[in-house]
N, CA, C and O atoms as a Maestro MAE file, in Angstrom:
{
 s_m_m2io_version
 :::
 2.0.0
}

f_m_ct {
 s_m_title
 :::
 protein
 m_atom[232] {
  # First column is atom index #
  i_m_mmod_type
  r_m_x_coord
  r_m_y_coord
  r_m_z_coord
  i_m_residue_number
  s_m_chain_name
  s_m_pdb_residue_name
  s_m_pdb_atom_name
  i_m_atomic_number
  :::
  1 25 -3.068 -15.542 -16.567 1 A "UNK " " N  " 7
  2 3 -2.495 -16.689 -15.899 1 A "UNK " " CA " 6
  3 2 -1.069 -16.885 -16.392 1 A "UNK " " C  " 6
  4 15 -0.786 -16.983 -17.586 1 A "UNK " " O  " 8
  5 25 -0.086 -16.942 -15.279 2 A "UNK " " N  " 7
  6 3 0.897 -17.224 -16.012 2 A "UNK " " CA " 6
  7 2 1.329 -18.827 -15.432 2 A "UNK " " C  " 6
  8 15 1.065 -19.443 -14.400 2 A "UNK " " O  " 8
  9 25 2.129 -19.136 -16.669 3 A "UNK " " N  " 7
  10 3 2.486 -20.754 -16.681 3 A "UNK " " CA " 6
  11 2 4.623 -20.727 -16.206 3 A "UNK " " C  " 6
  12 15 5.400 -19.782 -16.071 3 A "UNK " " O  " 8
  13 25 4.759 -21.781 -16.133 4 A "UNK " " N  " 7
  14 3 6.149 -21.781 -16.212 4 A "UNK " " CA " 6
  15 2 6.485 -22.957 -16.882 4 A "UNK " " C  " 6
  16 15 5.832 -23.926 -16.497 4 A "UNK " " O  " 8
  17 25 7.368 -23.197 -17.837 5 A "UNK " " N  " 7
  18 3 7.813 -24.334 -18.464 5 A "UNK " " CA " 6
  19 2 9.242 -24.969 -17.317 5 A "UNK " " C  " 6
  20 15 10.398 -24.670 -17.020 5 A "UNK " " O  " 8
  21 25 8.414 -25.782 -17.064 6 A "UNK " " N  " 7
  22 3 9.159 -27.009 -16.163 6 A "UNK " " CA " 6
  23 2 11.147 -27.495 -16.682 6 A "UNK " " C  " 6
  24 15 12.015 -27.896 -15.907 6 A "UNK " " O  " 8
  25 25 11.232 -27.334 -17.671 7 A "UNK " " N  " 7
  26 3 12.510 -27.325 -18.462 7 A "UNK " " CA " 6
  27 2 13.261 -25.896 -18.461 7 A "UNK " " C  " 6
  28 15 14.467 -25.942 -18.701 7 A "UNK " " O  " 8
  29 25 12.731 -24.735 -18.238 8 A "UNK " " N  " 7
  30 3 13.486 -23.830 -18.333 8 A "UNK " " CA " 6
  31 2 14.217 -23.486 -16.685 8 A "UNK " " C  " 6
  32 15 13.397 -23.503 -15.768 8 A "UNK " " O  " 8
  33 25 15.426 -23.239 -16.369 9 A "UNK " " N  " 7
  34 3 16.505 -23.216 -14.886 9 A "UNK " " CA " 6
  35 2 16.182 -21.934 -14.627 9 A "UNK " " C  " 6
  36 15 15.738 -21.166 -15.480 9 A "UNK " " O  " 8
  37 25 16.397 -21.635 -13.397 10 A "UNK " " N  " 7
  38 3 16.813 -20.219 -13.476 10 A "UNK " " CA " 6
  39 2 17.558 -20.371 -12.220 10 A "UNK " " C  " 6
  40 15 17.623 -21.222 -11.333 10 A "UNK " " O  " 8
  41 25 18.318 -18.767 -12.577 11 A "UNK " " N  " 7
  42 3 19.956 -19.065 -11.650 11 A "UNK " " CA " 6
  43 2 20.277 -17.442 -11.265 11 A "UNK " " C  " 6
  44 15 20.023 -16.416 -11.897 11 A "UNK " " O  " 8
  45 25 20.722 -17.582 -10.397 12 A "UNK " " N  " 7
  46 3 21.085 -16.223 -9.425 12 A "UNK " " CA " 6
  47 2 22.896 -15.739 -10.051 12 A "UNK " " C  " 6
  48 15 23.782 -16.589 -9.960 12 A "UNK " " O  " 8
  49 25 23.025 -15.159 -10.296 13 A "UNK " " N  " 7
  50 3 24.200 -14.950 -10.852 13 A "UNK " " CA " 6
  51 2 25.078 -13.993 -9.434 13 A "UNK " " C  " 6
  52 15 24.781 -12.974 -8.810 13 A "UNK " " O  " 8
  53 25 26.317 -15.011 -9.381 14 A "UNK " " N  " 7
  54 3 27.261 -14.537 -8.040 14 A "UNK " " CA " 6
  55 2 28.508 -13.674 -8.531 14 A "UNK " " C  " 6
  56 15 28.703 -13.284 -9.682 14 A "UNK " " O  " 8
  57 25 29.363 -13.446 -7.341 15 A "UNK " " N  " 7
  58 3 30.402 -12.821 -7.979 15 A "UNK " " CA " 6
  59 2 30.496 -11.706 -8.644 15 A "UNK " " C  " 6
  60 15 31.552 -11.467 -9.230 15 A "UNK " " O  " 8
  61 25 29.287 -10.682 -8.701 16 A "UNK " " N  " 7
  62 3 29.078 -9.339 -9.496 16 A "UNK " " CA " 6
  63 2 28.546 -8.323 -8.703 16 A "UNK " " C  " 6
  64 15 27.682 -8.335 -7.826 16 A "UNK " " O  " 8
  65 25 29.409 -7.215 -9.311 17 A "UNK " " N  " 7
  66 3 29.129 -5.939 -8.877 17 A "UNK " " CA " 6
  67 2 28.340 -5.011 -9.535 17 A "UNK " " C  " 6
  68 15 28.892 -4.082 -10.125 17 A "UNK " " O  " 8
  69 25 26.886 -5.137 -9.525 18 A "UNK " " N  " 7
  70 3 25.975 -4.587 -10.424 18 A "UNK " " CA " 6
  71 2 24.839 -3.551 -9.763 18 A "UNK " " C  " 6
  72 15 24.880 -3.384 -8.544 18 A "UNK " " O  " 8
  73 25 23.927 -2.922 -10.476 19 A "UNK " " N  " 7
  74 3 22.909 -2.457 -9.716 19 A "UNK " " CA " 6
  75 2 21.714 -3.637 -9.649 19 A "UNK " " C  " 6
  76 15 20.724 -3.451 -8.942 19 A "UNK " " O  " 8
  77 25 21.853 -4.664 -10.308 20 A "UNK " " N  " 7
  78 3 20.502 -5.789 -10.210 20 A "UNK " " CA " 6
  79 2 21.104 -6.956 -9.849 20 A "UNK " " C  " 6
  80 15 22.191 -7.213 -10.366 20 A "UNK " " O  " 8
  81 25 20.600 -7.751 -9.031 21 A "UNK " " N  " 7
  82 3 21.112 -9.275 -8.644 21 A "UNK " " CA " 6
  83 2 20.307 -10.103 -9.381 21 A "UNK " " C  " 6
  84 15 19.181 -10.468 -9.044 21 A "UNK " " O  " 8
  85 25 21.124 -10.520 -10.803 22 A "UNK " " N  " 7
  86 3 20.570 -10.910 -11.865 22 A "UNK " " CA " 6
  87 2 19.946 -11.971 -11.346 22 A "UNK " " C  " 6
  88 15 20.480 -12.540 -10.394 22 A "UNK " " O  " 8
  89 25 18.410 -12.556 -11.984 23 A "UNK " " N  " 7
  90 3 18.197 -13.849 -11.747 23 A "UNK " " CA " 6
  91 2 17.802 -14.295 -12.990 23 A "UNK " " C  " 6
  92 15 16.873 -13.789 -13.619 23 A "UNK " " O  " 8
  93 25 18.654 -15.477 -13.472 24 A "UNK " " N  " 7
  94 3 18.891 -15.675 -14.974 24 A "UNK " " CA " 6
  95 2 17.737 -16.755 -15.413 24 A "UNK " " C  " 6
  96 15 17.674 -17.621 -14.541 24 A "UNK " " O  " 8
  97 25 17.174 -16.899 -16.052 25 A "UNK " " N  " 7
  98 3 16.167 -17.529 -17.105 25 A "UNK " " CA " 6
  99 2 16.796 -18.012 -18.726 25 A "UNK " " C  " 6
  100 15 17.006 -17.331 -19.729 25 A "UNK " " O  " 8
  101 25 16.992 -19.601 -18.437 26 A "UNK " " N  " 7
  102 3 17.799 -20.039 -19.182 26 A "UNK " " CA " 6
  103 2 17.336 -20.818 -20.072 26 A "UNK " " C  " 6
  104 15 16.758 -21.793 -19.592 26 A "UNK " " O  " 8
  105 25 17.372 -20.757 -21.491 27 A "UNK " " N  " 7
  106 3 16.069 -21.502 -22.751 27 A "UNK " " CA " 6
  107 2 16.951 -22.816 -22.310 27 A "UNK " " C  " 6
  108 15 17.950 -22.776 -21.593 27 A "UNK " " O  " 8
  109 25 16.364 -23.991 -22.895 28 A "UNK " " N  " 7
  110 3 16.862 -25.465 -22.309 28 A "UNK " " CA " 6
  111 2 17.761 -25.710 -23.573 28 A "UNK " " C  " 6
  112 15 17.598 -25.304 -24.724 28 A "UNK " " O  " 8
  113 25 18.675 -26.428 -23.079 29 A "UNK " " N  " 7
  114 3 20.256 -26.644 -24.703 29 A "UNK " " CA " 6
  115 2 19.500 -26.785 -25.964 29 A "UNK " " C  " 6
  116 15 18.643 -27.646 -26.160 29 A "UNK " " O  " 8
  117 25 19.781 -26.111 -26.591 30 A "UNK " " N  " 7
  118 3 19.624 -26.627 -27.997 30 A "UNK " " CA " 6
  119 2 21.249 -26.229 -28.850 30 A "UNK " " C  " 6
  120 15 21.246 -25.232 -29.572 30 A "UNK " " O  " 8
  121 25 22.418 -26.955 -28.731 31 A "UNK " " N  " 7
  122 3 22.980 -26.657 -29.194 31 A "UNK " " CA " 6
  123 2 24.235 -26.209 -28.399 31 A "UNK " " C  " 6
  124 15 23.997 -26.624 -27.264 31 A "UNK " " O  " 8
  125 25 25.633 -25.492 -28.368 32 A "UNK " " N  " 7
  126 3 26.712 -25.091 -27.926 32 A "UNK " " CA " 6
  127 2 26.208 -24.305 -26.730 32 A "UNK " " C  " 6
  128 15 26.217 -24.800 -25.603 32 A "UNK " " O  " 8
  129 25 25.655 -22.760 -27.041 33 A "UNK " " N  " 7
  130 3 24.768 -22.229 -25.670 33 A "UNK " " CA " 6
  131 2 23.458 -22.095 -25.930 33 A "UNK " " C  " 6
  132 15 22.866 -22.533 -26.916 33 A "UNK " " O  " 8
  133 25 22.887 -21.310 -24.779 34 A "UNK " " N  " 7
  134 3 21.943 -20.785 -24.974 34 A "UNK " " CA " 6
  135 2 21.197 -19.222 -24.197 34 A "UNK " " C  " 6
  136 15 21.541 -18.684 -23.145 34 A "UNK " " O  " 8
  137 25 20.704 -19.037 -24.631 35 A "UNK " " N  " 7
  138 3 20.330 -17.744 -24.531 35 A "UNK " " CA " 6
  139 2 19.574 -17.532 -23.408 35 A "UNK " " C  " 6
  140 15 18.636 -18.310 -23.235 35 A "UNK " " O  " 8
  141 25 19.815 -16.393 -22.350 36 A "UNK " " N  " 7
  142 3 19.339 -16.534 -21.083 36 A "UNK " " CA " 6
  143 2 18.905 -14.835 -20.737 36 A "UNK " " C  " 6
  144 15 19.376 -13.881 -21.358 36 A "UNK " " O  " 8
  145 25 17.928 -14.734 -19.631 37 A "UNK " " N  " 7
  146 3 17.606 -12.981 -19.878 37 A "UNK " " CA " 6
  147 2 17.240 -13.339 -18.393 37 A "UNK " " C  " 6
  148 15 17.007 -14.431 -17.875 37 A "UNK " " O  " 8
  149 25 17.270 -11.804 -17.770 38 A "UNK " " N  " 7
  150 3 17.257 -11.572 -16.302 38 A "UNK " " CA " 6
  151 2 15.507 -11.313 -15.750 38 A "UNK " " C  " 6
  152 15 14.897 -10.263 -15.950 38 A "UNK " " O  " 8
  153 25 15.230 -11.899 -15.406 39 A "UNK " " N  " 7
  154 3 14.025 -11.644 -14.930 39 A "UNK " " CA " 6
  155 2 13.731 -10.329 -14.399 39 A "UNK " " C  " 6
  156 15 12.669 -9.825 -14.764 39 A "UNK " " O  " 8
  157 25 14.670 -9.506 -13.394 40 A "UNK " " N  " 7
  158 3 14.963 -8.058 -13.190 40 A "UNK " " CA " 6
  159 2 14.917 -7.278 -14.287 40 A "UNK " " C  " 6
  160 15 13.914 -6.865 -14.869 40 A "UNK " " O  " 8
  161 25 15.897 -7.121 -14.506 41 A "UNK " " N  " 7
  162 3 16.361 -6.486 -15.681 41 A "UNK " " CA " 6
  163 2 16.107 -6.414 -16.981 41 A "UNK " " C  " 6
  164 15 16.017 -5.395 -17.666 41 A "UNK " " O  " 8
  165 25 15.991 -7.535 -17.306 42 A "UNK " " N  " 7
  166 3 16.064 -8.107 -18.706 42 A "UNK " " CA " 6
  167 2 17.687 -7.937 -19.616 42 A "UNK " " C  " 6
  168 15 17.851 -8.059 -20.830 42 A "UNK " " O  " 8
  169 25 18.205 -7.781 -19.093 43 A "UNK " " N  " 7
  170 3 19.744 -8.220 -19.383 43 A "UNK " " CA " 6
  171 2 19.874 -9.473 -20.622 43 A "UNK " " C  " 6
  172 15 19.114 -10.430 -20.471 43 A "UNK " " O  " 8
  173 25 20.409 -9.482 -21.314 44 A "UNK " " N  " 7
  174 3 20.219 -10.972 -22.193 44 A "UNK " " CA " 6
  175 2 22.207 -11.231 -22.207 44 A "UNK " " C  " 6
  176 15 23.144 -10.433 -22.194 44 A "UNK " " O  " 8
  177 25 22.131 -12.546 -22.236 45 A "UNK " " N  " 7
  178 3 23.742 -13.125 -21.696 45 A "UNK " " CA " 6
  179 2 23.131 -14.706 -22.701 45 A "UNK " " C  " 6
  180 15 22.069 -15.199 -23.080 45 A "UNK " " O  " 8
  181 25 24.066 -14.884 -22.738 46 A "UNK " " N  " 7
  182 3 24.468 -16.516 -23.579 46 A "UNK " " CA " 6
  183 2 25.232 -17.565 -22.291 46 A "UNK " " C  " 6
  184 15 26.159 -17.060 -21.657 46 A "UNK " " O  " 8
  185 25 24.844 -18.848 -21.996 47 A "UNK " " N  " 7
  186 3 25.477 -19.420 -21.055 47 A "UNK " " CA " 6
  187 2 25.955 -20.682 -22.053 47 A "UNK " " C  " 6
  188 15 25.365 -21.121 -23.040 47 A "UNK " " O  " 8
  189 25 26.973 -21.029 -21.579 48 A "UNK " " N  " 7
  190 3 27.664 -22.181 -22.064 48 A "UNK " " CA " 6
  191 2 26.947 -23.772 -21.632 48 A "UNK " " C  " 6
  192 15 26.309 -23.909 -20.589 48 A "UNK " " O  " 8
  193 25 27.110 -24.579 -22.330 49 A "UNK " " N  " 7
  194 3 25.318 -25.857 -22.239 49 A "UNK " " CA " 6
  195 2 26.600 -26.670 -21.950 49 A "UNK " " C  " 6
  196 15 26.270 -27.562 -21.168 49 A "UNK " " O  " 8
  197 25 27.879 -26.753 -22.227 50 A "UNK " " N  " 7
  198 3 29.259 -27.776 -21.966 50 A "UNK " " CA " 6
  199 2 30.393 -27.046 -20.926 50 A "UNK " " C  " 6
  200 15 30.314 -25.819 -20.879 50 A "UNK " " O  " 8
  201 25 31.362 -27.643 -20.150 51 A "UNK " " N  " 7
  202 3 32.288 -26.882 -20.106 51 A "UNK " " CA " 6
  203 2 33.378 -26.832 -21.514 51 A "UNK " " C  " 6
  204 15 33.474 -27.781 -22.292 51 A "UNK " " O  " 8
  205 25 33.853 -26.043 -21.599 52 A "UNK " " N  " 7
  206 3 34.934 -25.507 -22.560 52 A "UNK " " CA " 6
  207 2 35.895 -26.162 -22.114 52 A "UNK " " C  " 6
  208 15 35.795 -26.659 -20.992 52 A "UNK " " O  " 8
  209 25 37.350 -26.368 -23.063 53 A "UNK " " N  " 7
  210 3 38.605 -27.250 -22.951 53 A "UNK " " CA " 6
  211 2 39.004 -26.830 -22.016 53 A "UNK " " C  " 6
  212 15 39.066 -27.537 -21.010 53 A "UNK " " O  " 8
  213 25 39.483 -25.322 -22.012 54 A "UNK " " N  " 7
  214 3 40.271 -25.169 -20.947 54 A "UNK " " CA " 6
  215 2 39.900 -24.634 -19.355 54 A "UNK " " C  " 6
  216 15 40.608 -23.933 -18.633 54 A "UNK " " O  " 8
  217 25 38.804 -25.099 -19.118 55 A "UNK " " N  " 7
  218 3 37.688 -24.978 -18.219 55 A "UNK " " CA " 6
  219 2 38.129 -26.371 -17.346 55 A "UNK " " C  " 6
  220 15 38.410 -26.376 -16.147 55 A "UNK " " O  " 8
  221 25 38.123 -27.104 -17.909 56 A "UNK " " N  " 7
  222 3 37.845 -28.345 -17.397 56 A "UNK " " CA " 6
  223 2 39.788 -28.983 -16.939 56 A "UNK " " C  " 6
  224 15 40.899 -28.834 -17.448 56 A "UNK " " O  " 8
  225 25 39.088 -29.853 -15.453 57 A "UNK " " N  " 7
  226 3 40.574 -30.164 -14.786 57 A "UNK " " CA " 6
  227 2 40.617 -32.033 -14.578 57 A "UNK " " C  " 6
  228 15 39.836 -32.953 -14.337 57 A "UNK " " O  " 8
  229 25 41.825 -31.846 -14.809 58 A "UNK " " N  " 7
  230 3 41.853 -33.372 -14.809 58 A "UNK " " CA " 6
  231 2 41.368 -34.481 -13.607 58 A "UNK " " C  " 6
  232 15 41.473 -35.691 -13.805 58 A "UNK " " O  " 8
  :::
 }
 m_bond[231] {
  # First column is bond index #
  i_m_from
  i_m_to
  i_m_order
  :::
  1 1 2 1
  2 2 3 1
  3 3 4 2
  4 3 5 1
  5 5 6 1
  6 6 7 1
  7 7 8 2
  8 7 9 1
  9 9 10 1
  10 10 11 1
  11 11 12 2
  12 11 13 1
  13 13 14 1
  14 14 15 1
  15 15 16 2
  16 15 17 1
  17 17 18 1
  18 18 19 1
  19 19 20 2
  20 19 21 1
  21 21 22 1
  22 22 23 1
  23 23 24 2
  24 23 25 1
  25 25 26 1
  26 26 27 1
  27 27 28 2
  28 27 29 1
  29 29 30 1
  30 30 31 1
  31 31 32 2
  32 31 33 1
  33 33 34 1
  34 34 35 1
  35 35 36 2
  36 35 37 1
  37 37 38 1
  38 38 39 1
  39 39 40 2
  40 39 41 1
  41 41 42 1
  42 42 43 1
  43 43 44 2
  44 43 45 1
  45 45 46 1
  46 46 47 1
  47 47 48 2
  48 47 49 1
  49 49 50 1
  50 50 51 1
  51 51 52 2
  52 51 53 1
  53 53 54 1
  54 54 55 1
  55 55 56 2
  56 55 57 1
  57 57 58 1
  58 58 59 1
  59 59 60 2
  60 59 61 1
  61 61 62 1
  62 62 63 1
  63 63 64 2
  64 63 65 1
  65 65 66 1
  66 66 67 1
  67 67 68 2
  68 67 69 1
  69 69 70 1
  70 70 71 1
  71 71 72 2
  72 71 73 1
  73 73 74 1
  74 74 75 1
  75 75 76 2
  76 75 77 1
  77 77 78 1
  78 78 79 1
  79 79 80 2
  80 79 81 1
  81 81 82 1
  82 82 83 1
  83 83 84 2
  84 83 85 1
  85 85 86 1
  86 86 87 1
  87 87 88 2
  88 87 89 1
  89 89 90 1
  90 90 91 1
  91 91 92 2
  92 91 93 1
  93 93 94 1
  94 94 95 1
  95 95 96 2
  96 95 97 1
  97 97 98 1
  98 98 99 1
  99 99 100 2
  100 99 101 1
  101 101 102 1
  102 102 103 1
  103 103 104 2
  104 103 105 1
  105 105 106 1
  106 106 107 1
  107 107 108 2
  108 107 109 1
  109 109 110 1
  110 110 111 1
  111 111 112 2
  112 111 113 1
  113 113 114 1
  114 114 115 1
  115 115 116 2
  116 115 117 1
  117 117 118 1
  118 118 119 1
  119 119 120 2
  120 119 121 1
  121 121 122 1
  122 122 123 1
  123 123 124 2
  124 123 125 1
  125 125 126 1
  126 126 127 1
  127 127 128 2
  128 127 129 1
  129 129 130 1
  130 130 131 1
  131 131 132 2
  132 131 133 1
  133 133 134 1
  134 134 135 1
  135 135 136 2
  136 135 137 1
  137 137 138 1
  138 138 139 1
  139 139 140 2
  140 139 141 1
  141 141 142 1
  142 142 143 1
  143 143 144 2
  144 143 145 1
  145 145 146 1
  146 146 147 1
  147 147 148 2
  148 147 149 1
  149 149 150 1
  150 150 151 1
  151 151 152 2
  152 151 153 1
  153 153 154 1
  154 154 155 1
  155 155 156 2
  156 155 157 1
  157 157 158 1
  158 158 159 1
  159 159 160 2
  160 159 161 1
  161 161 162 1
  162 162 163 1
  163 163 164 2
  164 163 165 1
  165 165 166 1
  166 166 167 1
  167 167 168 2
  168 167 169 1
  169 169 170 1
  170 170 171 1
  171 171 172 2
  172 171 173 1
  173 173 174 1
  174 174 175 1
  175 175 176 2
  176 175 177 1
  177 177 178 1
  178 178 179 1
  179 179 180 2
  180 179 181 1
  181 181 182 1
  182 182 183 1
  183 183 184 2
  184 183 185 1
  185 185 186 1
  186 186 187 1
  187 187 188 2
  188 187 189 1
  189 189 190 1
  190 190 191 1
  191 191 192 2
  192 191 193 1
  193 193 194 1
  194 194 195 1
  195 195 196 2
  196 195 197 1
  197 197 198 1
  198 198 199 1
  199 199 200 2
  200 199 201 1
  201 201 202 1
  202 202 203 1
  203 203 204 2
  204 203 205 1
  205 205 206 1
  206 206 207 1
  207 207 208 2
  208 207 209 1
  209 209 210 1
  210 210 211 1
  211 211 212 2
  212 211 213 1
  213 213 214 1
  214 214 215 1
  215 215 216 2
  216 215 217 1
  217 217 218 1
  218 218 219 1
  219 219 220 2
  220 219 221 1
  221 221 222 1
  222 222 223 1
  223 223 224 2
  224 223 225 1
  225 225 226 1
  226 226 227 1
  227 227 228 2
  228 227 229 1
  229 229 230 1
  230 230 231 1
  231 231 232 2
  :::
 }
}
């Protein structure tokens, strides 16, 4: 049986030229990022939990 934890996102990643159309699985913030892996693939990537300074527009 599998379960899904209701807190964890998952996200299609755009804008890339890859052989897998990542679909990302994202642990919930604990902290600056967090650690995310491709359901395809298994790819592992870090996503940012804030925007960054120079990210952000007035």
């Amino acid at each position: 049986m599998v379960t899904r934890d209701e807190s964890i996102a998952v996200f299609e990643e755009e804008g890339t030229v890859s052989e897998c159309r990542h679909h990302w699985v994202i642990e919930p913030a604990n902290g600056p990022v967090s650690r995310g892996e491709c359901m395809n693939c298994h790819s592992v990537r870090e996503f940012y939990n804030s925007i960054r300074e120079p990210e952000r527009e007035d």
